[in-house]
N, CA and C atoms as a LAMMPS dump frame, in Angstrom:
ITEM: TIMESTEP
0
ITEM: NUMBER OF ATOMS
240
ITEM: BOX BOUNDS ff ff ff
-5.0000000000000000e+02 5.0000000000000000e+02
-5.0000000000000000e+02 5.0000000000000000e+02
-5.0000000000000000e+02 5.0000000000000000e+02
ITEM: ATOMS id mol type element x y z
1 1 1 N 0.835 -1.19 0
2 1 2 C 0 0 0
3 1 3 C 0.876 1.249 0
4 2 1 N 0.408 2.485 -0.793
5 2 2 C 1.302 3.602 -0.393
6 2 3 C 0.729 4.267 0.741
7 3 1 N 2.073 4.918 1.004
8 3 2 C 1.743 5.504 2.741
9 3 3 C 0.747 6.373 2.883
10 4 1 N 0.079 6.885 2.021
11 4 2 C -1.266 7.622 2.289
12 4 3 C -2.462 6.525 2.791
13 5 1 N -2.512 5.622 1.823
14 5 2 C -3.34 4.394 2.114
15 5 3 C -3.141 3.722 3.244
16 6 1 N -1.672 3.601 3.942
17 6 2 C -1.475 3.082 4.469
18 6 3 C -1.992 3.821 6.037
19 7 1 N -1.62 5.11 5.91
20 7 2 C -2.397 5.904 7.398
21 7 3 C -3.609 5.392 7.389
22 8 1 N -4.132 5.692 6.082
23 8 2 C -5.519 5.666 6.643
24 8 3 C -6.202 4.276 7.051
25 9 1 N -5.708 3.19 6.367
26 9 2 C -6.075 2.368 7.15
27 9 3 C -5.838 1.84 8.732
28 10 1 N -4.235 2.35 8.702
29 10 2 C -3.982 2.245 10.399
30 10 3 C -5.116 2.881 11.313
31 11 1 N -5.439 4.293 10.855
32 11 2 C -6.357 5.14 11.425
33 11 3 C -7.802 4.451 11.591
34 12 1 N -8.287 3.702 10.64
35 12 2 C -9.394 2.584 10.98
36 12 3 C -9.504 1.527 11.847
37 13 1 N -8.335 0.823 11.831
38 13 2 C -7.722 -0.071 12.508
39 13 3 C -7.794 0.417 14.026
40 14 1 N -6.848 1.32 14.836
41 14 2 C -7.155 2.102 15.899
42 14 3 C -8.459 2.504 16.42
43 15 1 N -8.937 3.517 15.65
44 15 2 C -10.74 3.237 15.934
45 15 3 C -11.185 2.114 16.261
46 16 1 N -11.64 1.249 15.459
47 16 2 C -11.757 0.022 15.364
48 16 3 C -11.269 -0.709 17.197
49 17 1 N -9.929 -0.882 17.223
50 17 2 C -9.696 -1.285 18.726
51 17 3 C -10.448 -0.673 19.378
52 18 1 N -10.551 0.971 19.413
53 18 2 C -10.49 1.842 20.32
54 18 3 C -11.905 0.879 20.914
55 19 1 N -12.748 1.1 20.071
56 19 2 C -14.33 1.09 20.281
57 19 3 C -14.359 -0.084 20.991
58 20 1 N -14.176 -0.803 20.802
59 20 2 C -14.079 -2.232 21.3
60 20 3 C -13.628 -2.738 22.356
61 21 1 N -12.045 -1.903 22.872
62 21 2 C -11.654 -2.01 23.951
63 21 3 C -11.846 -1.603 25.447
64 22 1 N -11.026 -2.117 25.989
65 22 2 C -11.517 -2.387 27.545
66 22 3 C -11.699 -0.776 28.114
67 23 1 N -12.275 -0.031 28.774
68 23 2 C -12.538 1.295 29.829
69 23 3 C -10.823 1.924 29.934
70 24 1 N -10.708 3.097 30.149
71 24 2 C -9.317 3.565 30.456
72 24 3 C -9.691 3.961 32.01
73 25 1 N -9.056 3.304 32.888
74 25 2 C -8.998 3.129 34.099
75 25 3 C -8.011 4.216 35.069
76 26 1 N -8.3 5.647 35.842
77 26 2 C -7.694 6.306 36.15
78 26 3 C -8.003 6.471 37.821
79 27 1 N -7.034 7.467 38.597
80 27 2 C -7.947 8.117 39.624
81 27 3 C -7.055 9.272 40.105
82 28 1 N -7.997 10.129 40.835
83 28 2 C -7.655 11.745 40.716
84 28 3 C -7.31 11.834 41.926
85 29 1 N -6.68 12.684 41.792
86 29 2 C -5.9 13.136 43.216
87 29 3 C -6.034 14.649 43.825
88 30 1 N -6.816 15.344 44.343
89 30 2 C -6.521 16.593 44.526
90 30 3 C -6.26 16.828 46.139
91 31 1 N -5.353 17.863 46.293
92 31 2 C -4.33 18.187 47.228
93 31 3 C -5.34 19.792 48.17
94 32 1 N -5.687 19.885 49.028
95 32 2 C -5.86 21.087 49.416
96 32 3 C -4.757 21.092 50.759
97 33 1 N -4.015 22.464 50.401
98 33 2 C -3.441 22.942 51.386
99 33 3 C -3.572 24.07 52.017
100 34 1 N -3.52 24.597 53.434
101 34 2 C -3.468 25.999 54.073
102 34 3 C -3.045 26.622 54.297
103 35 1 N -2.221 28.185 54.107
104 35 2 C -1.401 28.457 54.881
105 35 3 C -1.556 29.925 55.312
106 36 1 N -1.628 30.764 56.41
107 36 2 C -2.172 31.525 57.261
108 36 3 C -3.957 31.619 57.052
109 37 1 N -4.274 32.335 55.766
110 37 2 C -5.778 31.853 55.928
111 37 3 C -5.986 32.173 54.511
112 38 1 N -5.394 31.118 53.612
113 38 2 C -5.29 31.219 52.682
114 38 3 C -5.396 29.372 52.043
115 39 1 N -6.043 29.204 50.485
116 39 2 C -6.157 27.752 50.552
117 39 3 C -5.913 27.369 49.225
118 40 1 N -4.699 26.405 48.797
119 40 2 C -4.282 26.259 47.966
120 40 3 C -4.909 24.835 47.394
121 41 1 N -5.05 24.627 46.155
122 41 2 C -5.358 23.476 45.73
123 41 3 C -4.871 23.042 44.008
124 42 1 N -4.725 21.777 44.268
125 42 2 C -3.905 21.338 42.733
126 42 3 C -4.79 19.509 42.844
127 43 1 N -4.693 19.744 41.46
128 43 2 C -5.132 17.764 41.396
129 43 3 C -4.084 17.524 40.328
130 44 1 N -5.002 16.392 40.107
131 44 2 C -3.573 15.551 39.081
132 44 3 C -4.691 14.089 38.473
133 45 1 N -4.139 13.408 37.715
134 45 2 C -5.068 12.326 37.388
135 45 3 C -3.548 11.403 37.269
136 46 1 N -3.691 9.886 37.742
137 46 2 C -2.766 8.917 37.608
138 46 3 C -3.835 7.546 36.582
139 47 1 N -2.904 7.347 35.454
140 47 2 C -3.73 6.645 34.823
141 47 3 C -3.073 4.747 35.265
142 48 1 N -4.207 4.308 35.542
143 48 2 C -4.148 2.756 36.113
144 48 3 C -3.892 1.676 35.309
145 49 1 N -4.695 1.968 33.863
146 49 2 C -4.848 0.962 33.314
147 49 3 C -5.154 1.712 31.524
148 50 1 N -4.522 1.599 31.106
149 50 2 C -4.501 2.685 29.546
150 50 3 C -6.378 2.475 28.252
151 51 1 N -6.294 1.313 28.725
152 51 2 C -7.787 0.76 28.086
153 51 3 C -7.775 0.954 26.342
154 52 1 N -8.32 1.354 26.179
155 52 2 C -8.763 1.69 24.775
156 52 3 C -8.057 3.377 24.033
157 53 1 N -7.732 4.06 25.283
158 53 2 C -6.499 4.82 24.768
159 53 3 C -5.26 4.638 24.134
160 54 1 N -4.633 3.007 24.75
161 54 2 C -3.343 2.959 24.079
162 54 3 C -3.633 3.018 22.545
163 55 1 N -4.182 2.606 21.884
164 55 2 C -4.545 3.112 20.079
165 55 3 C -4.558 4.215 19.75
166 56 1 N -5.092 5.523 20.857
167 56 2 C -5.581 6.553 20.264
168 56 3 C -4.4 7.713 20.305
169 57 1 N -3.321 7 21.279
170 57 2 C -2.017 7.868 21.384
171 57 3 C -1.773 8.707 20.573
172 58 1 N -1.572 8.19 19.872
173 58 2 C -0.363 8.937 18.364
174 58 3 C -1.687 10.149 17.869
175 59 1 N -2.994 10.213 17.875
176 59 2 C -3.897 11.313 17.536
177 59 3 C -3.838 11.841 18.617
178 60 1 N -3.588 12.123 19.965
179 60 2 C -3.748 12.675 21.457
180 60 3 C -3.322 14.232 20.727
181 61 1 N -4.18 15.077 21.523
182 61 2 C -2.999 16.238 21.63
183 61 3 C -2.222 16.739 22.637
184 62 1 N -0.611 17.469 21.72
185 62 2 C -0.064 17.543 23.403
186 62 3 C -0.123 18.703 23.698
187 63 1 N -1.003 19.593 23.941
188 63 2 C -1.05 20.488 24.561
189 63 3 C -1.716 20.397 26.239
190 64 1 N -2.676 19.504 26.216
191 64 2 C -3.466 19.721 27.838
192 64 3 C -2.311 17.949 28.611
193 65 1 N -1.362 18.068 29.038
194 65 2 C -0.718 17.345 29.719
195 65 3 C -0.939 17.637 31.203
196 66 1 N -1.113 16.366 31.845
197 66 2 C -1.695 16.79 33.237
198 66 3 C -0.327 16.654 34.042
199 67 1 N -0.767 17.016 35.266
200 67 2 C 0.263 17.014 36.216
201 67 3 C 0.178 15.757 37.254
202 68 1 N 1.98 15.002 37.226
203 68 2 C 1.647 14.696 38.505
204 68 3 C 2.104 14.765 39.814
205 69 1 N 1.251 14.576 40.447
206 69 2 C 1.396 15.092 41.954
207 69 3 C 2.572 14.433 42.656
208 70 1 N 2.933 14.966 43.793
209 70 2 C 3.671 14.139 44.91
210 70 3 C 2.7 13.284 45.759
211 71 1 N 3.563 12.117 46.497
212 71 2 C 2.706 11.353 47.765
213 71 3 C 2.506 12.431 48.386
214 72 1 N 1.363 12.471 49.001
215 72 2 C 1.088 13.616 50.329
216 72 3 C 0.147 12.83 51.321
217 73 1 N -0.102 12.767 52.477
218 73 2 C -0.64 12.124 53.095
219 73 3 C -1.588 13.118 53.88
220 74 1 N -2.878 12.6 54.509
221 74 2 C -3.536 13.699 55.719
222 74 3 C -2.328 14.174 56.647
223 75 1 N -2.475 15.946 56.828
224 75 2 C -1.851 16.064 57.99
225 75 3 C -0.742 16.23 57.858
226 76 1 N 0.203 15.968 56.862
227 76 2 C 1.753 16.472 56.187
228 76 3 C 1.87 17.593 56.371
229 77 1 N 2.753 18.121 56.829
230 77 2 C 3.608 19.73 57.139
231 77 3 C 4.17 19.963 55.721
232 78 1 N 4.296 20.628 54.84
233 78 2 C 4.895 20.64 53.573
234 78 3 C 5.805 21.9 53.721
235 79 1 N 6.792 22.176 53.446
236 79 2 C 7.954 23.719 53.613
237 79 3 C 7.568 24.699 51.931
238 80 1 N 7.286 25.704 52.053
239 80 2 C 7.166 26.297 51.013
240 80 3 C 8.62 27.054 50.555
């Protein structure tokens, strides 16, 4: 096939998995912190299990990249 033909069928192919495949399995993390009387907050998403995303990679865009967080536990003193 020439490589025009050839995207586009990969690009079917991917779909194709996508739809079919298993849930993309994640979980969120958000952080609230305090400090004099003031309240900071950040999340993050950690992905578990890629699902039906791993196909869709290579179309992703990279502009919205999430963040990830540190361990933080209840009750952690953190140094600014």
């Amino acid at each position: 096939l020439p490589l025009s033909e050839a995207k586009v069928y990969f690009l079917i192919s991917d779909k194709f998995h996508a739809s079919v495949g298993y849930p993309l399995v994640e979980s969120t993390t958000k952080i609230v912190a305090e400090f004099d009387s003031f309240t900071f907050t950040s999340s993050g998403k950690t992905i578990k299990d890629e699902g039906f995303t791993k196909y869709l990679k290579e179309y992703k865009s990279k502009k919205n990249e999430d963040m990830v967080l540190p361990d933080v536990n209840i009750g952690d003193v953190l140094s600014i």
